[in-house]
C-alpha positions in Angstrom: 65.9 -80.6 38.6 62.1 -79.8 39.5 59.5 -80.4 37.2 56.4 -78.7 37.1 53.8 -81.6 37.3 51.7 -82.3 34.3 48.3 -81.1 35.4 49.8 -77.9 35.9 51.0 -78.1 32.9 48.0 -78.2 30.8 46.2 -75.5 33.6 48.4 -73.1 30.4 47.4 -75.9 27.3 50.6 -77.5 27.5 51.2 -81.3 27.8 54.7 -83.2 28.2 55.8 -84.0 24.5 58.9 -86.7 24.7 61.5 -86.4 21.6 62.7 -90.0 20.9 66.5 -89.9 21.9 67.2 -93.0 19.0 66.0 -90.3 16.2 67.5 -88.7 13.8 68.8 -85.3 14.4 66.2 -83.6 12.3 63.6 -85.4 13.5 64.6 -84.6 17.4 65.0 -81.2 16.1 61.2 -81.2 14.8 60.4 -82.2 18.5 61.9 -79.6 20.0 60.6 -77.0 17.8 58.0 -74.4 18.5 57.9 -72.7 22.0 60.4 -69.9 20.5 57.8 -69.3 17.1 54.8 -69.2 20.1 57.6 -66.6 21.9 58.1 -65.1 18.4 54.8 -64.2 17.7 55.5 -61.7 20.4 57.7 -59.6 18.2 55.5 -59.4 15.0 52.3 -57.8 16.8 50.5 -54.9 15.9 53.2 -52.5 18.0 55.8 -53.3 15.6 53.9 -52.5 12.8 52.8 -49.4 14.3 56.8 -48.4 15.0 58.3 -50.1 11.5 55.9 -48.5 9.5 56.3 -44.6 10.8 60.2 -45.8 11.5 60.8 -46.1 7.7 58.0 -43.5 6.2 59.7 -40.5 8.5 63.7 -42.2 8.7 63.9 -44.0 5.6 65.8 -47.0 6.3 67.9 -45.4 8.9 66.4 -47.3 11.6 66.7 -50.9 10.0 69.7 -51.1 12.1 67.5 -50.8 14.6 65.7 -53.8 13.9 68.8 -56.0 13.9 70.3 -54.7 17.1 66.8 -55.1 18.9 66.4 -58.9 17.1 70.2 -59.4 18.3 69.5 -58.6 21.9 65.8 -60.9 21.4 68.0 -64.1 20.5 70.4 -63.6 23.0 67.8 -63.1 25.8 65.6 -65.1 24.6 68.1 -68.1 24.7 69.3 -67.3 28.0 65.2 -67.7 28.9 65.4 -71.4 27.8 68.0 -72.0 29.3 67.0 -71.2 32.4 63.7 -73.4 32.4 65.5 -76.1 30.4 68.3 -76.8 33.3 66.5 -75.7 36.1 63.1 -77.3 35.2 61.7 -73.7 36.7 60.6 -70.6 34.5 61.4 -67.0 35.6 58.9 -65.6 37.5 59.2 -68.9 40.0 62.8 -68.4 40.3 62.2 -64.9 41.6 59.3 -65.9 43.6 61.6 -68.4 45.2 64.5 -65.9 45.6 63.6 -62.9 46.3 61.5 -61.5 49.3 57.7 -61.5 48.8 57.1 -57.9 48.3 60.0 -58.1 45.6 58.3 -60.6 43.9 54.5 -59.1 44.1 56.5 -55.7 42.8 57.6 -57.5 39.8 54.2 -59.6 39.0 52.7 -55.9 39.2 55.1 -54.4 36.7 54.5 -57.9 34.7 50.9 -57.8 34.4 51.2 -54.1 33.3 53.3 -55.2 30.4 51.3 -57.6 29.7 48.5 -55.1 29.6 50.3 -53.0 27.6 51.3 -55.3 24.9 47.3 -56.7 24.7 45.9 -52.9 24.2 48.5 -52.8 21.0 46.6 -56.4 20.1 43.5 -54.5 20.7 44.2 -52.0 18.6 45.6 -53.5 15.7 43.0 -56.3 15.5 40.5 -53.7 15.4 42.5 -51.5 13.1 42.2 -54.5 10.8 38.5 -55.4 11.4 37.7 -51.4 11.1 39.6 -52.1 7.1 38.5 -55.4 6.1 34.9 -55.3 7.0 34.4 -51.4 7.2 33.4 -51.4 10.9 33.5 -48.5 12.8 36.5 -48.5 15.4 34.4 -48.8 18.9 32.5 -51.9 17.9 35.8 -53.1 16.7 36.9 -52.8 19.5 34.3 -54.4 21.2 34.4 -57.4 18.7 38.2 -58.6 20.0 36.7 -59.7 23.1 35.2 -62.5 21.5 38.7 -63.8 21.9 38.2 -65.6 24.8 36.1 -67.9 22.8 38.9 -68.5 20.5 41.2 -69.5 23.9 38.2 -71.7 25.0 38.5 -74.0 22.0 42.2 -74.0 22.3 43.5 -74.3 25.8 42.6 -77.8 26.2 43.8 -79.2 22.4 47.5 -79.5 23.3 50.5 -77.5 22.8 51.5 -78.6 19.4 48.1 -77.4 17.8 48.7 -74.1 19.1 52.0 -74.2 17.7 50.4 -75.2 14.2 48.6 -72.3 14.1 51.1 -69.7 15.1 53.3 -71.1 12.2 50.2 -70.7 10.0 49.6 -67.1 11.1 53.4 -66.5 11.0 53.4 -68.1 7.3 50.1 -65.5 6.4 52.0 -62.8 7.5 55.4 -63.5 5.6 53.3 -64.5 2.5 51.3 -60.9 2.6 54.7 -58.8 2.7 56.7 -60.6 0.9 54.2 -59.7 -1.7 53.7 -56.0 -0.4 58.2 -55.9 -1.0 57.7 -57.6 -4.8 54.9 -54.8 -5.2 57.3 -51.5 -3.7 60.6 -52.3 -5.9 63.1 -51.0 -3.2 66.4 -50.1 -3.8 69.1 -53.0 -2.2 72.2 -50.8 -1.8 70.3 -47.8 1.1 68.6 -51.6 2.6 72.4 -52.6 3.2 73.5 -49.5 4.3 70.6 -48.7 7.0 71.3 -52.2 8.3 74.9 -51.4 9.2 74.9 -47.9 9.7 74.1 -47.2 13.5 72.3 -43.4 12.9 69.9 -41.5 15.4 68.6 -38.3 16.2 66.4 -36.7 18.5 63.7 -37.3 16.7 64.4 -41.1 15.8 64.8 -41.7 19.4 61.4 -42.0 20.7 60.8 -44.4 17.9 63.8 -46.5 18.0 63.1 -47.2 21.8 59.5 -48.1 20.4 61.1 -50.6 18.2 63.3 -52.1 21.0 59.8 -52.2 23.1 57.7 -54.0 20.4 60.9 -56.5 19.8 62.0 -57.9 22.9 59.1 -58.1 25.0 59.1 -58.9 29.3 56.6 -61.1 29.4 58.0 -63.4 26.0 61.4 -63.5 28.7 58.8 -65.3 31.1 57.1 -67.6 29.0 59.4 -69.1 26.8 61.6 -70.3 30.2 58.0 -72.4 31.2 57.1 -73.3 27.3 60.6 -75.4 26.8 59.5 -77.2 29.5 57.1 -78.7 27.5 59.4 -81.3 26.0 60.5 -84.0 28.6 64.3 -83.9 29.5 66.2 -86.5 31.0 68.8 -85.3 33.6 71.9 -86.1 32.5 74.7 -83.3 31.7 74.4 -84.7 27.9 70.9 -84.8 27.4 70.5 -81.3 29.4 72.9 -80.4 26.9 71.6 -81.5 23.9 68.1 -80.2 25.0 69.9 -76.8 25.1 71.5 -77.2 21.3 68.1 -77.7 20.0 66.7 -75.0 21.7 68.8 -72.8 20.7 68.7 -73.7 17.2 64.7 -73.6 17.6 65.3 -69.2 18.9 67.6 -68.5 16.2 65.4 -69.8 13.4 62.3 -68.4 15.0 63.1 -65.0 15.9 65.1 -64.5 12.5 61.6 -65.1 10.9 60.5 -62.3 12.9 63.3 -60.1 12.3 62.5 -60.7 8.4 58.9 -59.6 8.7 59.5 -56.6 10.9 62.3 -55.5 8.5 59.9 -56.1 5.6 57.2 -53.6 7.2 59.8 -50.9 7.1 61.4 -51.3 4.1 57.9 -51.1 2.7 57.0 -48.2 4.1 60.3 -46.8 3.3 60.3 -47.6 -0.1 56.3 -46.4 -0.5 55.8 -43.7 1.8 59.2 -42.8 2.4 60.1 -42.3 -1.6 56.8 -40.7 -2.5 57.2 -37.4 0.7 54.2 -39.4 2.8 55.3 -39.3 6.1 52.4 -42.2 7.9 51.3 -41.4 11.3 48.6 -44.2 11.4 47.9 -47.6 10.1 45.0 -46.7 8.7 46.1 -44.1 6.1 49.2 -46.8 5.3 46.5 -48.8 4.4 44.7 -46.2 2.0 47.6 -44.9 0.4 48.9 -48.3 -0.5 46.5 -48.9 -3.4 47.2 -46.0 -5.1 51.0 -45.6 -4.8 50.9 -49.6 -5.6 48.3 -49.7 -8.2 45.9 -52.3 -6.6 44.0 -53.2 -4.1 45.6 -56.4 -3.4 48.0 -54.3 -2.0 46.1 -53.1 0.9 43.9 -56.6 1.7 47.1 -58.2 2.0 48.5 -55.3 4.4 44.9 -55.9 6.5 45.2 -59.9 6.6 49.0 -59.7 7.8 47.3 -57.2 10.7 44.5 -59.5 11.5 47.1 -62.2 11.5 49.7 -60.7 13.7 46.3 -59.1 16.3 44.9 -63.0 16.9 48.6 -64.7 17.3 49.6 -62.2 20.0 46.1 -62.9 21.6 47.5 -66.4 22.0 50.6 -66.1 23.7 50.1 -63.1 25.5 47.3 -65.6 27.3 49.7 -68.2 27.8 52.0 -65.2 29.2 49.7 -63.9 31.8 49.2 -67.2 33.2 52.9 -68.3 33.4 53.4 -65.1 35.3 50.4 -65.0 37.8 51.1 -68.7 38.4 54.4 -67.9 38.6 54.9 -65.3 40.6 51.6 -66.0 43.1 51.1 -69.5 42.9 47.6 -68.2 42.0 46.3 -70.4 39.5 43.1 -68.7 37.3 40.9 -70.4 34.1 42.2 -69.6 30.6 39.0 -67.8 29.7 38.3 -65.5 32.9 41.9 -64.4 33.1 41.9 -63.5 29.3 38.4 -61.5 30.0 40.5 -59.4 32.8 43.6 -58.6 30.7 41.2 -57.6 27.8 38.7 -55.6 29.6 41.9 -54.0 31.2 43.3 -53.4 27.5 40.1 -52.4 25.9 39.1 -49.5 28.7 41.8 -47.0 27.2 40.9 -48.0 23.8 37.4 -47.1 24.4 38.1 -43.8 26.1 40.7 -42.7 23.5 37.7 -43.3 21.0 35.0 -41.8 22.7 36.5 -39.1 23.6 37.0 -38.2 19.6 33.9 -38.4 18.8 32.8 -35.9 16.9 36.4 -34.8 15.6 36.6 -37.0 12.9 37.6 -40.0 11.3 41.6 -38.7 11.3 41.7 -37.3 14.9 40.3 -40.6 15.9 42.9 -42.6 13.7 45.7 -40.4 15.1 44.5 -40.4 18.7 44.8 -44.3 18.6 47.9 -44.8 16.6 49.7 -42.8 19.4 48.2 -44.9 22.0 49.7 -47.3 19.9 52.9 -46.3 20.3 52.7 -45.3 23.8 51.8 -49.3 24.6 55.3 -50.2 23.0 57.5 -47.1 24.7 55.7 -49.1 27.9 56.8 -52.3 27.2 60.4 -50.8 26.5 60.7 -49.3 30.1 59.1 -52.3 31.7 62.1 -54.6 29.9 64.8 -54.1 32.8 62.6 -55.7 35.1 62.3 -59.1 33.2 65.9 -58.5 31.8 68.0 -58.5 35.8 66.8 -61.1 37.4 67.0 -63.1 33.9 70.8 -62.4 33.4 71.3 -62.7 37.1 69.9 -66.3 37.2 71.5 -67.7 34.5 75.0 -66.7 35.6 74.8 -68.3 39.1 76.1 -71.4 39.4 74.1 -71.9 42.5 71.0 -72.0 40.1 72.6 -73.3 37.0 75.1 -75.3 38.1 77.5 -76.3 35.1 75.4 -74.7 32.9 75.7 -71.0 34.1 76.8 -68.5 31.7 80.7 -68.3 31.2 82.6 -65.0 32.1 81.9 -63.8 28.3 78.2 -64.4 27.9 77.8 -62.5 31.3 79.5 -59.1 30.0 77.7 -59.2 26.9 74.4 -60.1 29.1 74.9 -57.5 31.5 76.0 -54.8 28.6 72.9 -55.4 27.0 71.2 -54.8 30.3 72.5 -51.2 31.0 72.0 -50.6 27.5 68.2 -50.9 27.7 68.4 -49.4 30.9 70.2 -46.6 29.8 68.4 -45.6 26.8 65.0 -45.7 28.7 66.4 -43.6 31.4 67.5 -41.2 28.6 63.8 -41.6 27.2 62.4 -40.6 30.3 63.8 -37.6 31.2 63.2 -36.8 27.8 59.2 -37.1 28.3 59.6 -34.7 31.6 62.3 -32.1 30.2 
């Protein structure tokens, strides 16, 4: 199996970490935790909290079901990801470099890097949604202000993948901390929770936001990364210590993206039990924000709802970083510096934010709120239709034996694999000519 060498590792801040095969299982476990919470990060951003949030204020908690299917679909995926850089010691976008024909491959870096741009303009926009709340800045300069991310990648890319790690569990932890205490606060009723999670229902209407859920959940460029950060830990190559790298792996998705699931379920369940129960339908952060305290009765209500949004804005910043450089390197063998490339994606990002803004200037505060909240959604529709192109060549991979070997997927995980596939597929076609008819 083909490693990637170790200065090309830390070219993305990663550096070979080597679980002790004499130690306990827990304690190999530890070592092989974190690239799926740094994947997971992915599916808390600022796009799901833009889709939860109107999901249960306009559906109550029909859509929680949602939520589950899409987090169902992000473990399975998501596993099949790490095992493809696991056994094959390559991540995606090298494998389709290195099997499909150039242009192919250039065609699928393109539609990569506008994912990628798409899921930074929702990290954009929330972080200045939550800047614009906590320090009562007005949203252009806000905007302006996340570009000082880069200086936050400059201090981390050379400190080591488990420090990165560290602080995505930290920002992970803020963010469960701030709705746990947003649910205590909104009293919801269990019995409609239970029923929204096992009742498949939608409508016309809860389309276009259910395929924004699936969009902000399972994310193309997370497929990409988390098959080059698993290769992070050093694996020997042996069928049982391939195999037992794959167990712990696996273990390390489920717990991670569950975590996810749990916040993203809190955020509409909130609003469902808040905005939902008291006729507010919420078209915009911002006023979910504002009518917290006085639905809640205090104000800790909304600082904790801005923290969690700051929270979720910076730990996307991270990965989604990592995530463009895993797939330019990937896919082009073009290797670019931490900082610079994070000043392209966010200038890239930051343009339509900007020109959304400017060009409600003048029409007040709740045109402008509105104007960005549906460019807020728009970003996660995006990332939906872009999914099939991570998701084929992913479930293609992993069931060849020619790339696997013993490891490929068996007869079962491929129908489930490929069902999944022309699910996605389908629904965004369906989407589509939705937008056009």
């Amino acid at each position: 199996m083909g490693k990637m060498s170790v200065l090309e590792r830390q070219s993305i801040g990663t550096r070979l970490i080597e679980p002790n095969r004499s130690s306990s299982v827990l304690r190999r476990l530890f070592a092989f935790s974190g690239p799926a919470f740094l994947v997971a990060i992915g599916y808390m951003d600022p796009g799901n909290w833009a889709t939860d949030i109107e999901g249960g204020s306009r559906f109550h908690y029909d859509l929680l079901w949602v939520i589950l299917a899409s987090n169902l679909i992000a473990i399975l995926l998501q596993i099949l990801s790490s095992r493809l850089g696991v056994v094959t010691g390559r991540d995606l976008p090298q494998l389709c470099r290195d099997k499909f024909s150039k242009p192919t491959a250039i065609f699928f870096w393109i539609i990569a890097e506008v994912a990628i741009v798409a899921c930074d303009l929702a990290e954009v926009l929330g972080s200045a949604i939550a800047i614009n709340l906590l320090f009562h800045i007005a949203l252009l300069p806000a905007v302006l202000i996340t570009a000082l991310d880069v200086l936050l990648i400059l201090l981390l890319q050379s400190r080591g993948i488990r420090l990165l790690e560290a602080i995505i569990l930290t920002l992970i932890a803020t963010m469960g901390f701030c709705y746990l205490f947003e649910i205590v606060l909104s009293h919801p009723q269990l019995s409609p929770i239970v029923h929204g999670l096992v009742t498949p229902t939608l409508t016309n209407g809860s389309l276009y936001i259910a395929l924004g859920i699936l969009g902000a959940t399972v994310m193309p460029h997370n497929l990409y990364l988390h098959s080059h950060l698993v290769q992070s830990r050093r694996v020997g190559k042996s069928f049982k210590e391939v195999r037992s790298a794959l167990r712990y792996n696996l273990v390390d998705t489920v717990l991670a993206l569950n975590m996810a699931f749990f916040i993203n379920a809190a955020i509409l369940i909130m609003a469902a039990a808040v905005f939902f129960e008291h006729g507010k339908v919420v078209t915009e952060i911002q006023q979910a924000y504002y009518t917290l305290t006085p639905l809640l009765g205090t104000s800790l209500a909304s600082t904790a709802f801005a923290i969690a949004l700051l929270a979720s804005g910076q730990a996307s910043t991270i990965t989604g970083t990592l995530a463009g450089q895993v797939v330019m390197e990937g896919f082009l063998q073009m290797k670019v510096r931490p900082w610079l490339r994070r000043m392209i994606t966010r200038s890239l990002a930051i343009i339509p934010a900007v020109i959304v803004i400017a060009l409600q200037t003048g029409n007040g505060v709740d045109a402008e709120n509105h104007a960005i909240y549906n460019l807020l959604l728009l970003s996660q529709v995006v990332l939906s239709v872009q999914l099939s192109f991570a998701t084929i060549p992913l479930v293609l991979f992993t069931g060849r034996k020619t790339v696997m070997g013993e490891f490929a997927s068996p007869l079962w995980l491929k129908v489930i694999a490929w069902a999944v596939v022309a699910a996605i597929a389908g629904l965004n076609s369906y989407l589509i000519y939705q937008q056009f008819a």
